[in-house]
C-alpha positions in Angstrom: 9.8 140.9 192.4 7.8 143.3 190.0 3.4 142.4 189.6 3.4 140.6 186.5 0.4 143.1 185.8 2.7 146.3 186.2 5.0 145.0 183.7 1.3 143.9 181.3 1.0 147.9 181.8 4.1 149.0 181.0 4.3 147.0 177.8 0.9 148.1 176.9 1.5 151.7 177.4 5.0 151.3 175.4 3.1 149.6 172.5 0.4 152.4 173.0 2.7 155.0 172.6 4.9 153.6 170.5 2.1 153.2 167.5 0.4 156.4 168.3 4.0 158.1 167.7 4.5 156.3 165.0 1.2 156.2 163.1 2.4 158.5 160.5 4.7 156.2 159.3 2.8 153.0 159.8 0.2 154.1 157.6 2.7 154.6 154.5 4.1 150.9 155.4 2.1 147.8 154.3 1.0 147.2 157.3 -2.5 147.2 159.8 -2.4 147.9 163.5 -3.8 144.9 163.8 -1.1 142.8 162.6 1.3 144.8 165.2 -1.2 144.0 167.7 -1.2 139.9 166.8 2.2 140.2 166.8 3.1 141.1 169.7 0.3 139.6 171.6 2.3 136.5 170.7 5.5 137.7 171.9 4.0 138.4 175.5 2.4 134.9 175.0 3.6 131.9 176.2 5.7 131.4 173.0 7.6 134.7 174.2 7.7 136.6 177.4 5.4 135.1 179.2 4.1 138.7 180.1 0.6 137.8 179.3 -0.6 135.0 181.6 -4.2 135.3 181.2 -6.1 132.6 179.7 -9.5 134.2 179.3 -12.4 131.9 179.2 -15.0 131.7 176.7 -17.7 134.2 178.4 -15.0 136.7 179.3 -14.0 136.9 175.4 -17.8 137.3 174.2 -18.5 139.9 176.2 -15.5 141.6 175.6 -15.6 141.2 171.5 -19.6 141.8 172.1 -18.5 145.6 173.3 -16.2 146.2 170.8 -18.2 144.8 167.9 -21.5 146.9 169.1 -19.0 149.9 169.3 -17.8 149.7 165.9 -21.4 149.1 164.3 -22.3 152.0 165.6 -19.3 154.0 164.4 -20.3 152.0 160.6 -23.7 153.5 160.8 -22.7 157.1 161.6 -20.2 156.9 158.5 -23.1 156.1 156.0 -23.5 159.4 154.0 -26.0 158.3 151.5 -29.6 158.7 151.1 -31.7 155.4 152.1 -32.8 154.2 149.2 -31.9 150.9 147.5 -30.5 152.3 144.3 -28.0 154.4 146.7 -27.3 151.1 148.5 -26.4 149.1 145.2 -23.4 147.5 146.6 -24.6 147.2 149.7 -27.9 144.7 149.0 -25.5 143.1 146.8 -23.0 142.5 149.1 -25.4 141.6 151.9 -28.0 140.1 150.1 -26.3 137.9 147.8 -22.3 137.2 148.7 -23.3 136.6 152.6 -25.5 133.8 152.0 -23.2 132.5 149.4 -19.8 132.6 151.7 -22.0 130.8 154.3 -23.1 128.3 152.5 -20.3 127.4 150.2 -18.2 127.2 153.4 -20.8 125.0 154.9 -19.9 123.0 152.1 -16.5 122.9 152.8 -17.4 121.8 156.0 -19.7 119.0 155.5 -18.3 117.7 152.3 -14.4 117.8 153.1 -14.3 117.8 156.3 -16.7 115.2 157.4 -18.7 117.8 159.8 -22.5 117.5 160.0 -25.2 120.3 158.3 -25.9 121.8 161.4 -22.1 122.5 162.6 -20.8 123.3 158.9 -23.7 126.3 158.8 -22.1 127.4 162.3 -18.8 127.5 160.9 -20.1 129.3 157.6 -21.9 131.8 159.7 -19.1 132.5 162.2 -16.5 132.6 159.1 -18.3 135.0 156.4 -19.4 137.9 157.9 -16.4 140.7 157.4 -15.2 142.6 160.4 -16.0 146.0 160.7 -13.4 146.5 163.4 -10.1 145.4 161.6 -11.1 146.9 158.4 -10.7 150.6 159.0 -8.0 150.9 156.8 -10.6 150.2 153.4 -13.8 151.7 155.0 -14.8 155.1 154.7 -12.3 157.5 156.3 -14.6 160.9 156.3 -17.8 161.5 156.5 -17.7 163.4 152.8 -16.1 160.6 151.6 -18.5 158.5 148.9 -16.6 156.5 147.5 -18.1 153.2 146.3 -15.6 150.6 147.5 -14.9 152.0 151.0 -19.1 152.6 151.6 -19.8 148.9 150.2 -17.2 147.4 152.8 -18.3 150.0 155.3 -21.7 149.2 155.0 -21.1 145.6 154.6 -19.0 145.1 157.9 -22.1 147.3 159.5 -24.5 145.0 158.2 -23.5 141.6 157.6 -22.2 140.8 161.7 -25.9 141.5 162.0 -27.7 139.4 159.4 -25.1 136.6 160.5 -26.8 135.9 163.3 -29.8 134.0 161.7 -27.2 131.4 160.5 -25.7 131.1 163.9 -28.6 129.9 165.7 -29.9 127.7 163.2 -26.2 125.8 163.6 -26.5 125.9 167.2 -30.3 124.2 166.6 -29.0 121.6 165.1 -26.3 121.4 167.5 -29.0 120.8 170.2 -31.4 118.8 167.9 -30.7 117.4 164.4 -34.6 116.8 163.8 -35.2 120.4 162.0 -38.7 119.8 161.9 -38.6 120.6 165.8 -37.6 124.1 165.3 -37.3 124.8 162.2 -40.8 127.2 162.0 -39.7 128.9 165.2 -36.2 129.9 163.8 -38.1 131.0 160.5 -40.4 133.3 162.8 -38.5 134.5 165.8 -34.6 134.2 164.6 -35.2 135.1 160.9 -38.5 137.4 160.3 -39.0 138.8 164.6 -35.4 139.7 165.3 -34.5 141.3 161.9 -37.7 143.2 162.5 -37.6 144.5 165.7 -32.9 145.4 165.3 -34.5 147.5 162.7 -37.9 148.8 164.5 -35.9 149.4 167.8 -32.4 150.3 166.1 -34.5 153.3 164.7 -36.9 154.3 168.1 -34.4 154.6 170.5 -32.2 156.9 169.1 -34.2 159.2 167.7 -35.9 158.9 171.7 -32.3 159.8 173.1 -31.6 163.0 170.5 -35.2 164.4 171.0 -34.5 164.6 175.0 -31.0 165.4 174.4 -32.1 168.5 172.0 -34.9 169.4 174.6 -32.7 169.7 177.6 -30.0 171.1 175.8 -32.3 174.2 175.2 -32.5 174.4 179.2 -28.8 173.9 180.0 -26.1 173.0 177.8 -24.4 169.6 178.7 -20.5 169.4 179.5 -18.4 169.6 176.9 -16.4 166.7 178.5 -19.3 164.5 178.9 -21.1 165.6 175.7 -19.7 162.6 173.8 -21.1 160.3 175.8 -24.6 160.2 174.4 -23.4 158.6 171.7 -21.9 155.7 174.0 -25.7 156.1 175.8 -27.2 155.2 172.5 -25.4 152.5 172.1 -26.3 150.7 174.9 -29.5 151.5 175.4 -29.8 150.5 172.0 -28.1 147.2 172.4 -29.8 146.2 175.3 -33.5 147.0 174.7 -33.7 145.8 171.3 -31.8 142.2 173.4 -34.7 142.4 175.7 -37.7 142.2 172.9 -35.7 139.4 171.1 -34.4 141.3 168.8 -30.8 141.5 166.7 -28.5 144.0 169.1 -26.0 144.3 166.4 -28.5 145.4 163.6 -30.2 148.1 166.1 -26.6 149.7 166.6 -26.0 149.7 163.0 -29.2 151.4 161.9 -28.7 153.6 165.3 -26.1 155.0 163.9 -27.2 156.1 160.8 -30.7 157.5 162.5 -28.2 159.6 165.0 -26.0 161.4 162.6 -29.1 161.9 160.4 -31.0 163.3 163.8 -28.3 165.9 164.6 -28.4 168.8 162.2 -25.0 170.7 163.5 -22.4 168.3 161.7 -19.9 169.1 164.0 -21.8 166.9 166.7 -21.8 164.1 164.4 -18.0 164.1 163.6 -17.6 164.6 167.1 -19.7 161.3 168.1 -17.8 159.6 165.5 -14.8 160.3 166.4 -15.2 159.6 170.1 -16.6 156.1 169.1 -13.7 155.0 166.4 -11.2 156.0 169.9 -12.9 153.5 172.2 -13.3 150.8 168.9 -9.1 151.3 168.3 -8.6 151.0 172.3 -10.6 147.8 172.5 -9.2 146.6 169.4 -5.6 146.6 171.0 -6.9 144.5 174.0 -8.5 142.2 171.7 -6.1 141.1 169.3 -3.2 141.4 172.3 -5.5 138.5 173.8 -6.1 136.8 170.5 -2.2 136.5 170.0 -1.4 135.6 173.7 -4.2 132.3 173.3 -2.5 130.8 170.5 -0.9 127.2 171.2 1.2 125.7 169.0 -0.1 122.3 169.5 -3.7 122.9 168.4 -2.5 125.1 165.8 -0.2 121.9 164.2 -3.3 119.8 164.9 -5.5 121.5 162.8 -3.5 123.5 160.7 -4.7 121.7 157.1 -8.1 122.3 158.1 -7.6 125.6 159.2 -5.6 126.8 156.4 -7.8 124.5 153.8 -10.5 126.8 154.7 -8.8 129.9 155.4 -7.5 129.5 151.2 -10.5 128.6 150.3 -12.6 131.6 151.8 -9.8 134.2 151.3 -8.8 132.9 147.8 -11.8 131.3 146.1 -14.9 131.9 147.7 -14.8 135.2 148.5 -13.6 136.3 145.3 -15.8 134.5 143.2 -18.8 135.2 145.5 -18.3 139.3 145.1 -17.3 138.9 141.6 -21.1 137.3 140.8 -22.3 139.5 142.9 -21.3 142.6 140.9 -22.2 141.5 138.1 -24.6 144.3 136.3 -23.5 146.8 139.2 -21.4 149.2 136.5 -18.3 149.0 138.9 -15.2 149.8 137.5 -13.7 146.2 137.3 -10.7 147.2 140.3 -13.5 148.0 142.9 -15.0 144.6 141.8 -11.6 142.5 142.4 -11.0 144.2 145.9 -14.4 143.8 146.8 -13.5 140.1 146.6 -10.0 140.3 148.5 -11.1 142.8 151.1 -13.3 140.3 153.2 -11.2 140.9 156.5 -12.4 138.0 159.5 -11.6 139.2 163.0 -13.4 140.4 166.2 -17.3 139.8 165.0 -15.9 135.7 164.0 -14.5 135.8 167.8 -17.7 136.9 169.1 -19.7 134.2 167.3 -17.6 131.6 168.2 -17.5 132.1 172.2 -21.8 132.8 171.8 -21.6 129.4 169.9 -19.5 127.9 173.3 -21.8 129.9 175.8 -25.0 128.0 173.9 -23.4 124.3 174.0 -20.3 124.1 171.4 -18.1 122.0 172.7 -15.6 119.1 173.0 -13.7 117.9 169.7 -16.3 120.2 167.8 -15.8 122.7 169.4 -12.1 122.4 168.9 -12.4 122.5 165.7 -14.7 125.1 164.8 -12.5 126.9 167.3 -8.9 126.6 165.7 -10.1 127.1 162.0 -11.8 130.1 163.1 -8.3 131.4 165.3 -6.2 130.1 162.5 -8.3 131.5 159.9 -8.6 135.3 161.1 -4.5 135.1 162.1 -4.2 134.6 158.0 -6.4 137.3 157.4 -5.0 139.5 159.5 -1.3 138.9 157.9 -2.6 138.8 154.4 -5.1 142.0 154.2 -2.6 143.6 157.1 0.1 143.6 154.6 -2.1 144.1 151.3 -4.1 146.8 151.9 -1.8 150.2 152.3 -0.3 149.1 148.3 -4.0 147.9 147.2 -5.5 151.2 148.5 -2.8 153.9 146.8 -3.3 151.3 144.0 -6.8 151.6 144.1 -6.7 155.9 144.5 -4.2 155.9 141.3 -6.7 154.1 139.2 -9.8 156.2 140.5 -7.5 159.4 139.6 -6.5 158.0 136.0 -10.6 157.4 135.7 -11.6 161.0 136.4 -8.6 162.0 134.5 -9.8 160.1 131.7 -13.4 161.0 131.9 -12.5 164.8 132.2 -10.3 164.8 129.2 -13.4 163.1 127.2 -15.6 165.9 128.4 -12.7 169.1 127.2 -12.3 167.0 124.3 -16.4 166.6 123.7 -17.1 170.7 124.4 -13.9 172.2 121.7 
């Protein structure tokens, strides 16, 4: 009888091949690699083939969406083409700074208020639910490094930055998990979780690589490196980034980010940035395939039936009401064209970076019938994001390009009009 793992191979080199091949057509179709993945992660499930047995624990899923999450913050940063200022970063500190907070809380409210959950675990879900993933949305985030567009750099930027910033939110949940009295903690989450670790992601994020390119440039005048093994410094960044800015305490996820935008800034020959990004974005898709094949395989019908009007209560409410309304009073006085303003508010993709949270939440003492919960609203929430935005964004994009086109179109006929 054939190794159930040599037949996991061959499937995932068939599905491997099969979507590579077929990329060019998939991308005309309305749909995301990621909802191929989920779906036939389920078919090799128990629910289909049975091919994929595993039942990964919760560790084994942190540090494998921890990987791909740190990978794809990285591959964020090197994508952000525009000077650092706030007036470039408009959308961005609007984004960040004002629909964040307000997805987090106003799904904590969904929590507490209609589904009977406590502060403390309906902040955790908030925080684990509103950051957008910058590993599913590739399809709406910037495709080129020329490209400066506003829609695709605010989600770019926003999925870079907001799996970061969420982090605040997720320890002060997992506080009150431990402790309900917030007077015990509450100072020392304002001044290590909140003002420290922000602080030293950013202090760190900016140090190390620009410590790793000045020895890279130095030695490179001495002997050049491999071409083979040249891309590898950016993968050397990024975890020597990660992991020192861990050490001092700091946010990981927010030193990658602004790693990434230090690195391609650092290198002045822009073929060794497009050549750092594009070795990154082929480890982030790689990952991605093992992660949502996983995702798909864990799902079980029972818990899904079980808390399917929670989960889909709050998966309406986020993908339908909150995040729209959030983005769309978070524009307000930006000067966006009023399309970019109404996909800002469907484009909030949850996927890899709301997995990551919720096995860190289970490694730091979620559990039981709480942790059930937060668990299957979380699975049942990113499965609808993934259909919905998998399906929506191909026709919302080319939607999207034909209205930018009819703008400049517009603006240049003005302008002829204007100089006869």
């Amino acid at each position: 009888m054939v190794d159930i793992y040599i037949l996991d191979l061959l499937v995932i080199g068939l599905l491997l091949l099969i979507v590579t091949l077929a990329s060019g057509w998939i991308a005309r179709l309305p749909l995301s690699f990621a909802l191929i993945y989920l779906i036939v992660g389920i078919l090799l499930g128990p629910y289909g083939t049975h091919l994929i047995q595993l039942r990964p624990d919760a560790n084994f899923m942190e540090r494998l969406t921890e990987f791909v999450v740190i990978v794809s913050l990285f591959s964020c940063g090197l994508k952000m083409n525009r000077p650092l200022n706030p007036m470039a970063w408009g959308s961005t500190v609007r984004l960040i700074g004002l629909l964040m907070p307000i997805s987090i809380f106003a799904i904590a409210f969904v929590g507490h208020f209609l589904l009977k959950m406590d502060w403390g675990p309906a902040i955790l879900l908030g925080a684990i639910l509103a950051p957008t993933d910058p590993v599913l949305a590739s399809e709406v985030q910037i495709s080129h490094l020329e490209d400066k567009e506003e829609l695709r750099f605010g989600l770019t930027s926003e999925g870079g930055l907001n799996d970061a910033l969420a982090f605040p939110f997720v320890y002060f949940g997992i506080y009150s998990l431990k402790d309900s009295n917030w007077d015990n903690w509450f100072k020392q989450w304002v001044a290590i979780d909140l003002i420290w670790a922000i602080a030293a992601g950013i202090i760190m994020g900016i140090l190390v690589p620009k410590a790793i390119v000045w020895i890279d440039k130095r030695l490179q005048k001495f002997r050049p490196v491999d071409v083979l093994m040249e891309d590898f410094v950016a993968l050397g960044i990024i975890l020597l980034t990660y992991s020192l800015t861990e050490i001092v305490n700091g946010y990981g996820f927010l030193a990658v980010f602004v790693a990434g935008i230090i690195a391609q800034r650092s290198y002045h020959n822009p073929e060794k940035r497009l050549s750092q990004l594009e070795f990154t974005e082929r480890i982030e898709k790689l990952m991605e395939v093992g992660t949502i094949l996983l995702l798909g395989s864990i799902l079980r019908l029972p818990q899904i039936v079980q808390f399917a009007g929670q989960g889909l209560l709050v998966a309406a409410l986020l993908i339908f009401l909150i995040r729209p309304v959030g983005a769309w009073l978070s524009t307000i006085g930006g000067g966006y064209p009023q399309i970019t303003r109404y996909l800002f508010g469907w484009f909030g993709i949850r996927g890899v970076g709301s997995l990551y949270y919720l096995c860190y939440a289970f490694g730091e003492g979620l559990k039981d019938n709480l942790g059930e919960q937060i668990a299957w609203i979380t699975y049942i929430t990113i499965v609808i994001s993934v259909i919905l935005h998998g399906v929506s964004s191909t026709p919302l994009m080319k939607l999207y390009e034909r209205s930018l086109q009819k703008r400049r179109d517009k603006i240049a006929s003005e302008a002829g009009v204007g100089k006869a």
